[in-house]
N, C-alpha and C positions, 0 to 999 in steps of 0.2 A: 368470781366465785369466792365466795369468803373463806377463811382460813380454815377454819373448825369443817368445816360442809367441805372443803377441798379434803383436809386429810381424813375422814372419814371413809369418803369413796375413794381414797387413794391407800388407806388401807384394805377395805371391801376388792379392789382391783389386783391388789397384792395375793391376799388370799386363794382369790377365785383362780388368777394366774397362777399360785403355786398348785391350786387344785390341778386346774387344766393341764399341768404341763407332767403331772402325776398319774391322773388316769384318764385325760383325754377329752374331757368338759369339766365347765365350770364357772368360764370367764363370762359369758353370755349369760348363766341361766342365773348367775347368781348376780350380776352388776348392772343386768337390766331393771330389775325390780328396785334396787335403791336410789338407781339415775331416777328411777319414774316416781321416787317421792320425794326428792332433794333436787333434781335439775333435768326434769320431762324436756323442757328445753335442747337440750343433748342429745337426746335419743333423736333416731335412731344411728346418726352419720359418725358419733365422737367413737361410738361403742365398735363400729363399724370398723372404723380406721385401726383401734389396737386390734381387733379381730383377725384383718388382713395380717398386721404385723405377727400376728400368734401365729397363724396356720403357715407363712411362708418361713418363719423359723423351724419348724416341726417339716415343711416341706424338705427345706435347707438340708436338713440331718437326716431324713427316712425318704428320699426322692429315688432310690433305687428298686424299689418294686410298684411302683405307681400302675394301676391299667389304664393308658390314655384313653380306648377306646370308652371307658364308662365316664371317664371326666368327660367327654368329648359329647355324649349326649347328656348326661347333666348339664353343661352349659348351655345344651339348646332345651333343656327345660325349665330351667331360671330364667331364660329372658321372658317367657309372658308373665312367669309370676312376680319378675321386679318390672315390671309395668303395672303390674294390680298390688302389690305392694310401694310403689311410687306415689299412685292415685291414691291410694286409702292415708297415706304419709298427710298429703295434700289436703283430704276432705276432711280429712277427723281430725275433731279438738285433742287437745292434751289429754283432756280424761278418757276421750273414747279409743286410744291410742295407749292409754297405760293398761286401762281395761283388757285389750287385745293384748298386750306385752303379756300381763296376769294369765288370761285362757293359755295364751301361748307357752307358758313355763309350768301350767299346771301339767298341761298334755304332753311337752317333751318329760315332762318327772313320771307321768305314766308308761308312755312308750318305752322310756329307761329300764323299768322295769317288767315289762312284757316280754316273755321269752321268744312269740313267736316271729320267724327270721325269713320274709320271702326273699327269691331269690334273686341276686345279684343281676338280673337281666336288663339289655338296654331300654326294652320299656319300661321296667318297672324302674330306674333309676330317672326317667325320663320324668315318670308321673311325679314321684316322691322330689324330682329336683325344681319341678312346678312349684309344690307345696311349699317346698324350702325356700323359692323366692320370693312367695308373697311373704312371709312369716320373716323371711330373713330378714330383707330389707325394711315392710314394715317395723319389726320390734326387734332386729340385728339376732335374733335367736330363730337361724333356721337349720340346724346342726341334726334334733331327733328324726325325723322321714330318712335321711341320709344315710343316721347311723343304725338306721334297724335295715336300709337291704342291704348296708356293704358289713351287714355284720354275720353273713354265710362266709365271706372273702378268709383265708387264712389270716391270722392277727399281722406279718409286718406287708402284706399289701392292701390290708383294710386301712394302717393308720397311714400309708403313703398314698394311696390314693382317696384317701379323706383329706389328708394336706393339702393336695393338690388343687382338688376340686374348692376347698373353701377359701382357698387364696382367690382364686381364680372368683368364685362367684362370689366374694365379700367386694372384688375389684369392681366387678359386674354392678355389685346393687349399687357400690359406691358411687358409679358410670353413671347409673340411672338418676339418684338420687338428686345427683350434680345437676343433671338436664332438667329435671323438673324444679330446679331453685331452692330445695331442701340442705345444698351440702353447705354452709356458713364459714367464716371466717374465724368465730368464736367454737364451734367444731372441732377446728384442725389446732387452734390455742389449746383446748380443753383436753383430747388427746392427747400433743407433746408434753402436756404440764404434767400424764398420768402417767408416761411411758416408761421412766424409771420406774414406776410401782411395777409393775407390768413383768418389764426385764428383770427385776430382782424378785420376785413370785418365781416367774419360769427360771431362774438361776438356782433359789432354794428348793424347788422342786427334784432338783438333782440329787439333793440330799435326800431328802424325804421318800421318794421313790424304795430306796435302797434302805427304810427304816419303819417306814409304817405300814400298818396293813390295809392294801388297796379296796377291801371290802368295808373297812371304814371309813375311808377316806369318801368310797362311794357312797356308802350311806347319809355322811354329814353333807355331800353336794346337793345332792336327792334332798335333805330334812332343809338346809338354807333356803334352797331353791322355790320350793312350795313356801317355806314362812314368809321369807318376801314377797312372794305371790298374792299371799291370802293380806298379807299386808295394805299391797296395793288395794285389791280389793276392799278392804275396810274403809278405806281413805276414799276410794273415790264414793263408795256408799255414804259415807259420812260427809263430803263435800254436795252431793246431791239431797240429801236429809236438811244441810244447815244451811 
């Protein structure tokens, strides 16, 4: 990774971390879209590995109101979808893979903003944690299905049993990944070399939390999130045009 292109997205990683660990996304929807125009190569496993690390830190500190029972079927609804999220890893080119990153961060920035909240039940957590593992493991952004039915749950067992469940299914896709020959050497480089950015995002965040206003904060995730989106989108238009 060259110098310039490393601390780019090792600032972008910064950021998104300080976002994420402020109001609870960030890291995914904002750092996928710039891997997929500077190092498609990466995706989906390097983004995967800080992710695990994000959500078991957040696990680590909010682990006292967790409902096993909904992690417990979310993870048997991730396993078919990180099997079709595996396969799609496998069959599609980089462009058709950044493409899907792109739809994937447009829809979680809508679902963001969608009020409505079905409820927390084990099938409906089942179906939505289907979603979340094709989308996950595919493009490492499978956090929105997740977070629109655990968002009936009161706020501190919605963010503990969100830690939970995405350690656990980031672990999962990672599992899969591995098996189908996706997870690399250069992967797990690329991740360690980020992971200070990462830890010092979620360290500043501590600050920040307690200074800025989180309706801003969410809007500027929301407005990143889509520009890199439409980004991708123009590049791979433009790669197909030239």
């Amino acid at each position: 990774m060259e110098f310039v292109q490393f601390l780019v997205i090792g600032v972008v990683v910064l950021g998104s971390a300080c976002l994420q660990g402020s109001i609870g996304f960030g890291l995914g929807m904002i750092t996928a879209p710039v891997l997929a125009l500077l190092r498609p190569d990466l995706l989906p496993a390097a983004l995967l590995f800080l992710a695990t690390l994000t959500s078991l830190t957040a696990f680590v500190r909010e682990r006292h109101d967790v409902d096993w029972r909904i992690v417990g079927w979310g993870a048997l609804g991730r396993v078919p979808g990180i099997a079709i999220g595996t396969v799609a890893v496998i069959m599609l080119p980089d462009a058709g893979l950044s493409l899907m990153l792109a739809i994937t961060v447009l829809a979680g920035a809508a679902f963001s903003l969608v009020g409505w909240s079905p409820a927390a039940s084990h099938r409906n957590m089942f179906f939505a944690s289907s979603v979340s593992g094709i989308f996950g493991t595919a493009t490492s952004i499978g956090g929105p299905p997740i977070s629109l039915v655990l968002r009936s749950l009161d706020p501190s067992s919605m963010r503990s049993t969100m830690s939970a469940y995405f350690t656990l299914g980031s672990i999962l896709s990672l599992s899969g990944l591995a098996i189908g020959g996706e997870v690399q050497t250069s992967h797990v480089i690329a991740a360690a070399a980020l992971l200070p950015f990462m830890i010092t995002g979620l360290w500043l965040s501590n600050f920040v939390i307690r200074r800025a206003d989180r309706q801003l904060l969410y809007r500027l995730a929301v407005g990143a999130s889509i520009f890199g989106a439409l980004l991708v989108i123009a590049e791979a238009v433009r790669s197909a045009l030239g």
